[in-house]
C-alpha positions in Angstrom: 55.1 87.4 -53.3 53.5 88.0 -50.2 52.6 85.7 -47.3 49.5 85.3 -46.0 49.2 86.0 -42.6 46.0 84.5 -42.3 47.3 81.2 -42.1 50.2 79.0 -42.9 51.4 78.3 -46.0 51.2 74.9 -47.9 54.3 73.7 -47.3 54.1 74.0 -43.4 52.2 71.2 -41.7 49.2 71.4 -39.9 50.1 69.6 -36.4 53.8 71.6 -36.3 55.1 73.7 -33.8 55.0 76.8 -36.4 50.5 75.9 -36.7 50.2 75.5 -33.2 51.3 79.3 -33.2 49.6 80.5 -35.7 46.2 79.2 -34.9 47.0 80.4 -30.8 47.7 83.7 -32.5 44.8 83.8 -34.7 42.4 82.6 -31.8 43.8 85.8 -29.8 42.8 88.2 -32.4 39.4 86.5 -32.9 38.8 87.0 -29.1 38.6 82.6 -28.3 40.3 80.9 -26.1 43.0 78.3 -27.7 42.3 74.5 -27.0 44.5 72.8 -24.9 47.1 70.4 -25.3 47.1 66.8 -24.0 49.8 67.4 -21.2 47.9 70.8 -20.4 44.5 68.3 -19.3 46.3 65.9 -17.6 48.5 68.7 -15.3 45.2 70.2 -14.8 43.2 66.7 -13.9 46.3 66.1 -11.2 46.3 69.5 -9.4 43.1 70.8 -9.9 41.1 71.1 -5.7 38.7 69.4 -5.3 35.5 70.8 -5.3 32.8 69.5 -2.2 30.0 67.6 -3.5 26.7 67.5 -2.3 25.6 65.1 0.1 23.3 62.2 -1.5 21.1 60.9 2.0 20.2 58.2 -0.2 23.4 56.2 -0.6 24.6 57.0 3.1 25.1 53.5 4.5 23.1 52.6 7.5 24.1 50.8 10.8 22.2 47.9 10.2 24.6 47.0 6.7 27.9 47.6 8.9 26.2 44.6 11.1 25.8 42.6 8.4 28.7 43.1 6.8 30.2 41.8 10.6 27.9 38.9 10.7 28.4 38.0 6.8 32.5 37.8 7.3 32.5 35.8 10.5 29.9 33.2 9.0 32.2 33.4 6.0 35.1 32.6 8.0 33.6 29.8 9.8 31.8 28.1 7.0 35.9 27.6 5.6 37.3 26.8 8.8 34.3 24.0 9.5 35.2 23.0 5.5 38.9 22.9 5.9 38.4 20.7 9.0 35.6 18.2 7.0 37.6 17.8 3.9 41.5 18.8 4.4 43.3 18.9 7.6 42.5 18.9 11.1 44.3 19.8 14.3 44.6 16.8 17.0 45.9 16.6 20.6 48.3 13.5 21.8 46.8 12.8 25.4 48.7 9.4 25.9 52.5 8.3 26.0 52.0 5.2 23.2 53.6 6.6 20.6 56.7 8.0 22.9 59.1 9.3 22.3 58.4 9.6 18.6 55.1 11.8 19.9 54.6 12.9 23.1 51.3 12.6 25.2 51.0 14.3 28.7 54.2 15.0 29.5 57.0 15.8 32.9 60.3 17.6 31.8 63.2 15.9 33.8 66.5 16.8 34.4 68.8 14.3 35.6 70.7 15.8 39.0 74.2 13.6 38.4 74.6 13.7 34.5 72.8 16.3 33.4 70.7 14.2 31.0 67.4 16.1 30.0 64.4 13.1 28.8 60.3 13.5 29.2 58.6 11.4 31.5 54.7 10.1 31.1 52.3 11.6 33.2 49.4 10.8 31.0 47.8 9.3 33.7 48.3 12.1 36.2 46.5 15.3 34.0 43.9 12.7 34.5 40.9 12.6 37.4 42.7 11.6 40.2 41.0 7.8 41.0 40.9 5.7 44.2 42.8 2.7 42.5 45.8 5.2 41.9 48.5 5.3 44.0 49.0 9.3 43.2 50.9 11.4 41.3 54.6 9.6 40.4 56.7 11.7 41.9 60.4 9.8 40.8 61.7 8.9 37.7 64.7 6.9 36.4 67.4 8.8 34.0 68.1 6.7 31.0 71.1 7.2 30.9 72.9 6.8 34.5 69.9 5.2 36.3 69.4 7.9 38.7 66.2 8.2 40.6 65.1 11.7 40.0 62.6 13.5 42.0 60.1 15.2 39.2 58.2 18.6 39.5 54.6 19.1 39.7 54.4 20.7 36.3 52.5 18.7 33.6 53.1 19.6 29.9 50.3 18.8 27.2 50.8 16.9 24.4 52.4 17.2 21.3 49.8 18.9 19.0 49.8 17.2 15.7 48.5 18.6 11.8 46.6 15.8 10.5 46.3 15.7 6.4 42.8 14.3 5.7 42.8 13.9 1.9 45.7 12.3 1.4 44.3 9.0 1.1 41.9 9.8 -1.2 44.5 10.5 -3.6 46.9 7.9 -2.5 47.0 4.3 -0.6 48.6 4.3 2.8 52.1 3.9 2.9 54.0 1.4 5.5 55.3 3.8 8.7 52.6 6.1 8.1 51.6 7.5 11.3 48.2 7.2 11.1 45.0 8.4 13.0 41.8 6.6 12.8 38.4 6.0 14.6 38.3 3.0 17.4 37.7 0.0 15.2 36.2 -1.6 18.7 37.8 -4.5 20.4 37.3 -8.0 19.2 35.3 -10.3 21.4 35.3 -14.5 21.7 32.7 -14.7 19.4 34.5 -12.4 16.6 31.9 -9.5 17.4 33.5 -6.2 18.0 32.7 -4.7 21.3 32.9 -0.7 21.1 33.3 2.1 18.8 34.4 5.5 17.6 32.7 6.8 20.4 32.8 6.5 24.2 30.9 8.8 26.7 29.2 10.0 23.7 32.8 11.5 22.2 34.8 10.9 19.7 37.5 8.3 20.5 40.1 8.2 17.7 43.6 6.9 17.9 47.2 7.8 16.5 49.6 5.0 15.8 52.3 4.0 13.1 51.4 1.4 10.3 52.7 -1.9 10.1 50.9 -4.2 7.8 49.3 -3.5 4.5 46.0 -5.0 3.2 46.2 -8.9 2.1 49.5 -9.3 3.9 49.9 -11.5 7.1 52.7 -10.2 10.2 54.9 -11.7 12.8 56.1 -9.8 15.6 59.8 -12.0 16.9 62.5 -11.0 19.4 61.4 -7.3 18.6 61.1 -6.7 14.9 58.1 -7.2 12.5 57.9 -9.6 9.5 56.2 -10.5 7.3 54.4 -14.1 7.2 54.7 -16.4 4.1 53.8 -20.1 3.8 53.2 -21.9 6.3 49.9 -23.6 4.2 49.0 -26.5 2.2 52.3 -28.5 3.1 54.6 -25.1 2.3 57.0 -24.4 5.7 56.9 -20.4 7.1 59.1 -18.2 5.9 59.8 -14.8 7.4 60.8 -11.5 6.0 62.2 -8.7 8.0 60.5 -5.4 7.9 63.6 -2.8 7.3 62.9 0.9 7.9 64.5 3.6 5.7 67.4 5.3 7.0 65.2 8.4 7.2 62.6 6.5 9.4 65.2 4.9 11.2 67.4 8.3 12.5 64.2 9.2 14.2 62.9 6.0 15.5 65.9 5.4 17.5 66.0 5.3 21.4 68.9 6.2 23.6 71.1 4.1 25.4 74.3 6.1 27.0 75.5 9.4 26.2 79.7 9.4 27.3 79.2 13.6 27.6 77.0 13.0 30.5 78.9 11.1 33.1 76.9 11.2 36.3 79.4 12.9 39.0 78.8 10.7 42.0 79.7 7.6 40.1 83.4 9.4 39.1 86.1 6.8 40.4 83.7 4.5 41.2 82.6 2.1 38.2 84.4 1.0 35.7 84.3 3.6 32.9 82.1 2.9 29.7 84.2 3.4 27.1 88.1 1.7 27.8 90.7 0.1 26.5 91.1 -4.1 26.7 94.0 -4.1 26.9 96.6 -3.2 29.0 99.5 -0.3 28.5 99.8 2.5 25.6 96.4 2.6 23.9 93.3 4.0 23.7 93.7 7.2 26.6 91.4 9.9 28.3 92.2 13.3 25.9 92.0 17.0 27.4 88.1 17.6 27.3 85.3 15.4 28.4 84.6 12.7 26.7 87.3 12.8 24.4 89.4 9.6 23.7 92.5 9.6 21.9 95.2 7.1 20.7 98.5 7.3 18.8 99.5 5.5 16.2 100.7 1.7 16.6 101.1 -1.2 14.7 98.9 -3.1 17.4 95.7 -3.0 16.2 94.0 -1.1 19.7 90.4 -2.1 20.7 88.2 0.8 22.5 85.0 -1.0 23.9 82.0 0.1 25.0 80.3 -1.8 28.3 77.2 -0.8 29.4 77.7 -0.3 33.3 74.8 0.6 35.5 74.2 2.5 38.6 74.0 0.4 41.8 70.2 0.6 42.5 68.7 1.2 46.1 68.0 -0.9 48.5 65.4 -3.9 47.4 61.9 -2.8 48.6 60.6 -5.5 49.3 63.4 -6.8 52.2 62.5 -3.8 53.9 59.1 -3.8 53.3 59.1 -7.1 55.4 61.8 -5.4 58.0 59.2 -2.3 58.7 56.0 -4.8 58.9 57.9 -7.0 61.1 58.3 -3.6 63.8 55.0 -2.6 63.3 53.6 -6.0 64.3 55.8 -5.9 67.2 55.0 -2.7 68.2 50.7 -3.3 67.8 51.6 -6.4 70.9 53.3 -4.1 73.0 50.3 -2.2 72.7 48.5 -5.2 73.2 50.6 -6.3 76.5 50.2 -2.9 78.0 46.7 -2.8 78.5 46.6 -6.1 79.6 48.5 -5.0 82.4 52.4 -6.1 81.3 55.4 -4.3 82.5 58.5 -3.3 81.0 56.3 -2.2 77.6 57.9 0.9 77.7 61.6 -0.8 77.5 60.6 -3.0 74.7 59.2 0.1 73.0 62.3 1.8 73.3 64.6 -0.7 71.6 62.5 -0.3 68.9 62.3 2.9 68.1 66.2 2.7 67.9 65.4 -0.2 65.5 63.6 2.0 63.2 65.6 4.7 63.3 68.6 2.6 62.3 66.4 0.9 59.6 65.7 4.6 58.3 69.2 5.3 57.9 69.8 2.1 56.1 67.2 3.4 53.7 68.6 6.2 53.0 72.1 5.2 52.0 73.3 5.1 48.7 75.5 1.5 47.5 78.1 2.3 46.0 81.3 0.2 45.0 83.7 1.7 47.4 85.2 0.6 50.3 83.6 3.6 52.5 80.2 2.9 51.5 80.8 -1.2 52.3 82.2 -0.5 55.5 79.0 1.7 56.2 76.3 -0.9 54.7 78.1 -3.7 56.3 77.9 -1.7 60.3 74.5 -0.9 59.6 73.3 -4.5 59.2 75.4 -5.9 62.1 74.4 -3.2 64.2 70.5 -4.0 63.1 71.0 -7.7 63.9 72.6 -6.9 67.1 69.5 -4.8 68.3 66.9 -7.0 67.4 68.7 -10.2 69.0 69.2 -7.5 72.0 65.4 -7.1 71.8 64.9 -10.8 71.9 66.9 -11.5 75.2 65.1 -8.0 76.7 61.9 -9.9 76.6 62.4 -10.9 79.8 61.1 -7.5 81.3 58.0 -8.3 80.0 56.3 -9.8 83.1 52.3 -9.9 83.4 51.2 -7.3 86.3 48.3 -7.7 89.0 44.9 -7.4 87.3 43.2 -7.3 83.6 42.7 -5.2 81.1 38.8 -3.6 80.3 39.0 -5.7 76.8 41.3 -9.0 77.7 42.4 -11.4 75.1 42.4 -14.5 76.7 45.0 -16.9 78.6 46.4 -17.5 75.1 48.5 -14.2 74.9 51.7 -14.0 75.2 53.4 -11.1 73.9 56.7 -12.9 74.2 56.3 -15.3 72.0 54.8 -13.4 69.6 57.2 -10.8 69.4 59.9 -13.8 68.8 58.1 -14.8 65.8 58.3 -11.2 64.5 62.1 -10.6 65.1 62.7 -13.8 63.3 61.3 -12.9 60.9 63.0 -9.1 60.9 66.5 -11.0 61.0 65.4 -13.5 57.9 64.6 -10.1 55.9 67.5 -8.8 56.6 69.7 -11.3 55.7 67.8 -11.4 52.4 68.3 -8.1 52.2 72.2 -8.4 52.7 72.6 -11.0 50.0 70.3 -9.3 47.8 72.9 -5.6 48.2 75.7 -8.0 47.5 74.2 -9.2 44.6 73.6 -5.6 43.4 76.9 -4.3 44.0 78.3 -7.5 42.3 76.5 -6.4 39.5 77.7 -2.8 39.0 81.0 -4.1 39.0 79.6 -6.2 35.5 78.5 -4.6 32.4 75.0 -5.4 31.7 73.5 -6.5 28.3 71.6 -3.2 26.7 67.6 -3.5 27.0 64.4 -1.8 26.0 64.7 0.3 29.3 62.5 3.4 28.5 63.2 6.6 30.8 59.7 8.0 29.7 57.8 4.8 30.9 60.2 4.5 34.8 57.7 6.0 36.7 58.3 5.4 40.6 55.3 6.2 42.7 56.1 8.5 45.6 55.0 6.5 48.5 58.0 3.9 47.5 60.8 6.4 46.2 63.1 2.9 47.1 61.1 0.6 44.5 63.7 1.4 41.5 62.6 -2.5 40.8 59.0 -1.7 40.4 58.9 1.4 38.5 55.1 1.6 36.9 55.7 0.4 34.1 57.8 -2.5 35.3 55.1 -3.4 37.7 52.7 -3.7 34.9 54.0 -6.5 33.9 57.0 -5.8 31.2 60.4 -6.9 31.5 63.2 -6.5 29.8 64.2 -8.1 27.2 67.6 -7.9 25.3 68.5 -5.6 22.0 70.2 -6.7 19.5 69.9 -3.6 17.1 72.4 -0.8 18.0 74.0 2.1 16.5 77.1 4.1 17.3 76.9 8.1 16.4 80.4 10.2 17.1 82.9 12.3 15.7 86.3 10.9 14.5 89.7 12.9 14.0 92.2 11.5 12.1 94.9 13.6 13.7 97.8 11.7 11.8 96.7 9.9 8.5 97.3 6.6 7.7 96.7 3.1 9.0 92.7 1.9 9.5 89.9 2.2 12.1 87.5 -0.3 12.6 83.9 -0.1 14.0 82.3 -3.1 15.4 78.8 -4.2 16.4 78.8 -7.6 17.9 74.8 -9.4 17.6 74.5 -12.5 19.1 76.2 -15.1 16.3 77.4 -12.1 14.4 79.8 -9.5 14.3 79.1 -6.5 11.7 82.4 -4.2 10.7 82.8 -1.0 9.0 86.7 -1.0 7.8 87.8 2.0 6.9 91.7 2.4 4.8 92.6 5.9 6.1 94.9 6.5 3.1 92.5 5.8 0.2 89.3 6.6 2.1 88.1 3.0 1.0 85.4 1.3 3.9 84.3 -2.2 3.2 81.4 -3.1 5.4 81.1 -6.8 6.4 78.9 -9.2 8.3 80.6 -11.8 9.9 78.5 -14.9 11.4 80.3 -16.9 14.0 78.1 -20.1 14.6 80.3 -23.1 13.8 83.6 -21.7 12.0 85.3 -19.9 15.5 87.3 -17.7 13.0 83.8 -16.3 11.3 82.2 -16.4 8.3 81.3 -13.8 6.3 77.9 -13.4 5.1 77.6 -10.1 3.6 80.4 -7.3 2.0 80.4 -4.3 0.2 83.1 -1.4 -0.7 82.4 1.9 -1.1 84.8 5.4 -1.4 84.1 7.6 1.6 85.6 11.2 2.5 87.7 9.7 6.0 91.2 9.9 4.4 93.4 12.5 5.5 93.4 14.4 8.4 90.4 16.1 9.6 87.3 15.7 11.5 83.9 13.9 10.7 80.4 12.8 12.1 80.1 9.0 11.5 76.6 6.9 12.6 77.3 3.0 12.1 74.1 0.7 12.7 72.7 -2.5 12.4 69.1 -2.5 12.6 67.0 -5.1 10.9 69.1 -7.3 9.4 70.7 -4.4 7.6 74.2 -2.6 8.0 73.5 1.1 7.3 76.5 4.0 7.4 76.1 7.8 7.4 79.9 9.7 6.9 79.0 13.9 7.6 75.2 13.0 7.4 75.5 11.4 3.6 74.6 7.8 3.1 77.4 6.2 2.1 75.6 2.5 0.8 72.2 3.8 0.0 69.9 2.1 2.3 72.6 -0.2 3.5 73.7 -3.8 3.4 71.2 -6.4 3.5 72.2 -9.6 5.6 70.2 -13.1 6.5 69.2 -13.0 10.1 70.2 -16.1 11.9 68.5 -19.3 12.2 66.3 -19.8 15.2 68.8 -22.0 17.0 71.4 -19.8 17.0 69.7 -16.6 18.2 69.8 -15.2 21.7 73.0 -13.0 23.4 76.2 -14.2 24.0 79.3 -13.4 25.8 80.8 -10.8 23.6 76.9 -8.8 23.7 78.6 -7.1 27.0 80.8 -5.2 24.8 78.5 -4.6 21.7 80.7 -1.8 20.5 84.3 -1.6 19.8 86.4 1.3 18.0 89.7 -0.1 16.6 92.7 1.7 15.4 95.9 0.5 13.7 98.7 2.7 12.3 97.0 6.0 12.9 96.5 8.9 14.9 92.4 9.0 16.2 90.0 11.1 18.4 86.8 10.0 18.9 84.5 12.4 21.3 80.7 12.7 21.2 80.0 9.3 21.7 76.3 8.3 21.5 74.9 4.7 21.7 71.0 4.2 20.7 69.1 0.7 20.3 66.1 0.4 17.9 62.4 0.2 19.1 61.4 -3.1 20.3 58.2 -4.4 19.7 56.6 -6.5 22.1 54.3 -9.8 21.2 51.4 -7.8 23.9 51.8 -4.7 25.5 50.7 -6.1 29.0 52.8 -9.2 30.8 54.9 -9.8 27.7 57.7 -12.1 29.7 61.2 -12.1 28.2 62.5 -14.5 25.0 65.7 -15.5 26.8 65.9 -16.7 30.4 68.8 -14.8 31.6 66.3 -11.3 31.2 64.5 -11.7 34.5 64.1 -8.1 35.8 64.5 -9.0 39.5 67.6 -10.7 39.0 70.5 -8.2 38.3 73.1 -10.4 38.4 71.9 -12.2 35.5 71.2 -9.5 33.0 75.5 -8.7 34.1 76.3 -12.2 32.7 79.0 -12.3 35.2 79.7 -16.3 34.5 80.7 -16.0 31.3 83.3 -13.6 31.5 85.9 -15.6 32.2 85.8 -17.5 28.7 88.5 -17.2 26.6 88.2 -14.3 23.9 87.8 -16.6 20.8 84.7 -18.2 22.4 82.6 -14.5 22.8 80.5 -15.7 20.5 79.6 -18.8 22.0 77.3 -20.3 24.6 78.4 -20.8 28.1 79.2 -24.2 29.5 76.6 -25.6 32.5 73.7 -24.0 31.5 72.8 -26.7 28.9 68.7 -26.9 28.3 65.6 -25.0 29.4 61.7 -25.5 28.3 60.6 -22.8 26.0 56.9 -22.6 26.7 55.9 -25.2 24.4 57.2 -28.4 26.6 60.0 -28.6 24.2 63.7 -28.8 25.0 66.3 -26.1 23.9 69.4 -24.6 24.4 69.4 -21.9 27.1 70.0 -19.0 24.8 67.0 -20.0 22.7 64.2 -18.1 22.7 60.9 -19.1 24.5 58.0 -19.6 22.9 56.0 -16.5 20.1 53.2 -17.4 20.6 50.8 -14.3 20.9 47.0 -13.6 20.3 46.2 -11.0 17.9 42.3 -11.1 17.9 41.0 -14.6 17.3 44.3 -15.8 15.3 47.6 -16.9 16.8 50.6 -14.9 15.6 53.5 -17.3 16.1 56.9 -17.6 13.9 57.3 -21.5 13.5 53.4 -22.7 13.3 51.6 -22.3 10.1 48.9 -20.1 11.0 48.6 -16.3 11.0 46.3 -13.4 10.4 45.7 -11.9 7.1 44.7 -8.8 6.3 41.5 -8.3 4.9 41.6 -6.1 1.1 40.7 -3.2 3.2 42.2 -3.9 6.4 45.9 -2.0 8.3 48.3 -3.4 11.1 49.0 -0.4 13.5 51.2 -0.4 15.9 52.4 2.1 18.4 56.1 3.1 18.7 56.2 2.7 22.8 55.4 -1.0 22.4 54.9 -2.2 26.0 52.4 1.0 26.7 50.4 0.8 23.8 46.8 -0.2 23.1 46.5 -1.5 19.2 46.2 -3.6 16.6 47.8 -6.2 19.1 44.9 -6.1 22.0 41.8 -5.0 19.3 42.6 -6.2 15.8 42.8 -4.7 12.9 42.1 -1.4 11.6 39.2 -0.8 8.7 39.9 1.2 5.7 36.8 3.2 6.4 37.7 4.6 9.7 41.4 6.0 8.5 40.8 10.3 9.4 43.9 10.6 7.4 48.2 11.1 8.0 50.0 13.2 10.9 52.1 15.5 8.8 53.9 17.9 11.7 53.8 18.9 15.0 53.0 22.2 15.1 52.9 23.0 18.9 54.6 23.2 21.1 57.5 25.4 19.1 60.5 23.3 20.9 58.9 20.4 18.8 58.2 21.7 15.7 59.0 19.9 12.2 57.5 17.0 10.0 56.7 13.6 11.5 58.6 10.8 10.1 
């Protein structure tokens, strides 16, 4: 049988290798080219040249659609922008201080030149058009945490630029602590017309403030916190309820008070140290490094307290005001007396200039506790009194020469006389002025009670670098007033296990403690109220398992802000939000003796380092933010001595809690009789209505209406000076600060 070569047989298939062959073999001998394979086209479609095609005039673009295309992305571009701005966020710039330092407005970076301590300073005022009622620049500010006046640069930082969400109250209601910006709901007028607008000078005026009160609700603002208002109608008696911030708010809301890592250097040896042992012997010691504090284990329970000591201050302005006025007058009658003719000007002249001199070197010294300095002060003013009492018995030179003067003031003159009246009155200054430095340096040697002092707001203009008394804000109008709220943030090492630590916030009445049991790790948080029982009562407790048992170190933050005990052990919240506690009633509220030394570490059994010592106070918020006096009577600015509560010091140690003796009753404001320590009267206008804890009245907010407040209370304009704020003019929530970089990160 033969094959036939023509083609392939029946049994081979047609798409085999063996076919492919045969038909490229059959194709040869029939002279046409074989078809190629799959893989052939696509090696040829990958490295086959390209061949030049031939230019189509047509579909050349033209200049003119590269311009448009330009013109058609930036409009594009735009168009979103503008969109993104209407309808989701928009970028805003913090010009003022009155949400410092949560938010920064225009703004003075200061270093402190004796502890090191680095805080902003306001200088909203200064980026401003200088104006002719200013008295310039404020060149001095006070460090916040030694009292140091520092002398500021000339550089002016902007303000904190903030991303503001605009939809996210469509989606959702405002929540309480937003920080909020709105339009300027205008201020309220007598007649319950608003005066004003969103606009001024034919701009927008819009404002940025945290929220406080919530439609349909009704607010009190008492001895610093917020509540909120219930009652207090138809026959029912007022009830408050504390406003309590989250732990998450509160971390950030915080204000310093003392850092023990930055000890100023020229007050080394000098005051009384911050933090120290009570008592006597083996205890609570210095460790190797700065700051560091370290006791070995006893079976005496060992109490480390913290006192808020404070920097002598200068010398009173005032006193020397009157001193420098005094030798000015004197020196305008010599001038006087000369050209009417007198002799023995010159002479008289003289003296004073040494006067001055002296007086400039008085000036310029520094009090400080120690004997040295004394010595010094104490020379200076007896050799001051000496020259002017000198002076006084030189007048005698003065005698009347032959002949007037072009311009002559009459037989009436008598430079003598007159001059007599002035050096009086130099020598009654400066014996103020010598009680007034003893009272001072009394003072220093006396903790003081801690205070809404704010470093940002302790402006000191620079043609009176000596007015620490009458820094800016001070001489608006605010003074102090007492904190109760406080919080203690260091590290603890439990070197050798065993035994218990204690830390204590003392309140007024009450005494809060976090007990820890350094073997099982156990901490039982208590708040103990001592108003009639002298060994305390307790009010509030709670147990919870925490990681201090063993050796080792950790970060523990212990605070009692609003009525509420809140602990963080390594940054984890050990009772949730924290322990709840009733606030006092109003008759026992107010400081006592044991407020000098509002913190106290106590170890028993165990071996303890505590370093990075921090103390911080809570915002408080102010009834007004202009002439807002203080609730308790012992908080007058100008009086130092007070705020040291020097008198009560020498009462026994079970009676810190308790009121001194002698200082019985006081009027409150509303021409009743109270105890000393009682607080004056609330009473504060918020628009039309009267805001004031114990009267039954109040305003309530309106279904669509917010409370805002801002976090620097005393420099604020708000809901407090122009009423409430309307639904319809909310712009939306401040989500982050995105410039400047240093700054960065989500607002709280």
């Amino acid at each position: 049988m033969v094959e036939n070569p023509a083609g392939p047989s029946r049994s081979t298939p047609e798409n085999s290798p063996v076919a492919s062959e045969v038909r490229a073999a059959t194709a040869a001998t029939s002279g046409t080219a074989p078809e190629p394979t799959f893989f052939q086209r696509v090696r040829e479609d990958l490295f086959r040249p390209k061949q030049p095609q031939a230019r189509d005039k047509r579909r050349e673009p033209h200049r003119g659609d590269s311009l448009r295309e330009v013109v058609e992305t930036i409009v594009f571009v735009v168009v979103l922008v503008l969109m993104l701005k209407a309808f989701v966020a928009e970028a805003f710039v913090i010009p003022t201080g009155s949400m410092a330092t949560s938010l920064l407005g225009y703004h003075r970076h200061a270093r402190c030149g004796k502890c090191g301590c680095q805080f902003p300073v306001n200088a909203s005022s200064d980026a401003e058009e200088f104006r002719w009622w200013q008295t310039g620049p404020a060149s001095y500010a006070v460090c916040p945490n030694c009292r140091n006046i520092q002398e500021l640069g000339s550089t002016i930082d902007g303000g904190d630029k903030v991303l503001v969400l605009k939809p996210q109250y469509d989606f959702s209601s405002p929540s309480r602590l937003d920080v909020i910006v709105f339009k300027f709901p205008g201020k309220v007028s007598l007649d319950g017309h608003r005066d004003g607008g969103p606009q001024e000078n034919f701009s927008a005026k819009n404002y940025i403030k945290r929220l406080w009160g919530l439609p349909g609700e009704k607010l009190s603002i008492w001895l610093g916190d917020l509540y909120l208002a219930t009652g207090g109608r138809d026959g029912k008696p007022v009830e408050r309820e504390i406003i309590r911030k989250p732990p998450g708010k509160l971390l950030r809301m915080r204000r310093p008070v003392s850092d023990y890592d930055l000890q100023p250097s020229d007050l080394e040896n000098t005051l009384p140290p911050l933090w120290a042992d009570e008592a006597a012997g083996e205890g609570w010691k210095p460790g190797s490094t700065t700051g560091t504090l370290v006791l070995e284990p006893s079976t005496d329970e060992r109490r480390l307290s913290f006192r808020n000591y404070l920097r002598p201050p200068p010398l009173p302005a005032g006193a020397l005001r009157r001193i420098g006025s005094a030798l000015r007058s004197m020196a305008n009658t010599l001038g006087d007396a000369e050209r009417e003719r007198y002799q023995g000007t010159d002479l008289v002249l003289r003296s004073l200039r040494s006067i001055e001199s002296d007086l400039m070197a008085l000036d310029s010294l520094t009090l400080m506790p120690t004997s040295a300095k004394t010595q010094e002060f104490r020379a200076q003013l007896a050799r001051l009194e000496k020259q002017l009492k000198d002076t006084e018995e030189g007048l005698v030179v003065l005698r009347k020469g032959e002949g007037r003067g072009e311009n002559p003031l009459g037989s009436t003159f008598n430079p003598r006389e007159t001059i007599r009246l002035d050096i009086g009155a130099a020598l009654q200054a400066l014996t103020e002025l010598g009680e007034q430095w003893k009272a001072s340096l009394e003072s220093s040697q006396q903790p003081q009670l801690v205070t809404d002092f704010l470093g940002y707001n302790a402006l000191i203009s620079s043609s009176d670098p000596s007015g620490y008394y009458y820094p800016r804000e001070l001489g608006s109008g605010h003074e102090p007033h007492w904190v109760k709220d406080l919080m203690l943030d260091c590290e603890v090492e439990i070197t050798q296990p065993g035994g218990t630590l204690t830390v204590e916030l003392n309140a007024g009445v009450d005494r809060h403690r976090a007990r820890f049991d350094l073997t099982s790790g156990e901490c039982t948080l208590e708040a103990v109220r001592y108003s009639d029982d002298p060994q305390g009562k307790v009010i509030a407790t709670k147990s919870a398992p925490t990681a201090m048992r063993g050796a080792g170190r950790h970060k523990l933050q212990f605070a009692n802000f609003d009525d509420r005990l809140t602990l963080w052990i390594d940054g984890q919240l050990v009772f949730g939000d924290g322990l709840d506690y009733p606030g006092p009633p109003p008759e026992e509220r107010g400081p006592r003796v044991g407020d000098v030394k509002p913190i106290s570490i106590l170890g028993k059994n165990a071996g303890l380092a505590v370093r990075k010592l921090q103390v911080y106070r809570d915002i408080y918020y102010t009834r007004s933010a202009r002439n807002d006096p203080p609730e308790y009577e012992d908080l007058r600015f100008l009086d130092r001595s007070a705020l040291s509560m020097a008198n009560f010091l020498g009462l026994p140690a079970n009676d810190q809690n308790r009121s001194p003796a002698g200082r019985v009753e006081r009027w409150d404001g509303f021409g009743r009789q109270r105890p000393w320590y009682y607080p004056m009267g609330t009473k504060q206008e918020f628009g039309r209505e009267v805001l004031d804890p114990e009267l039954p009245n109040g305003p309530v907010l309106g279904p669509d209406e917010f409370f805002a407040l801002g976090d620097n209370s005393t420099r604020s304009s708000d809901s407090r000076e122009w009423g409430n704020v309307p639904e319809r003019l909310l712009l939306g929530k401040a989500v982050f600060v995105y410039w400047p970089l240093n700054r960065f990160g989500i607002i709280w």
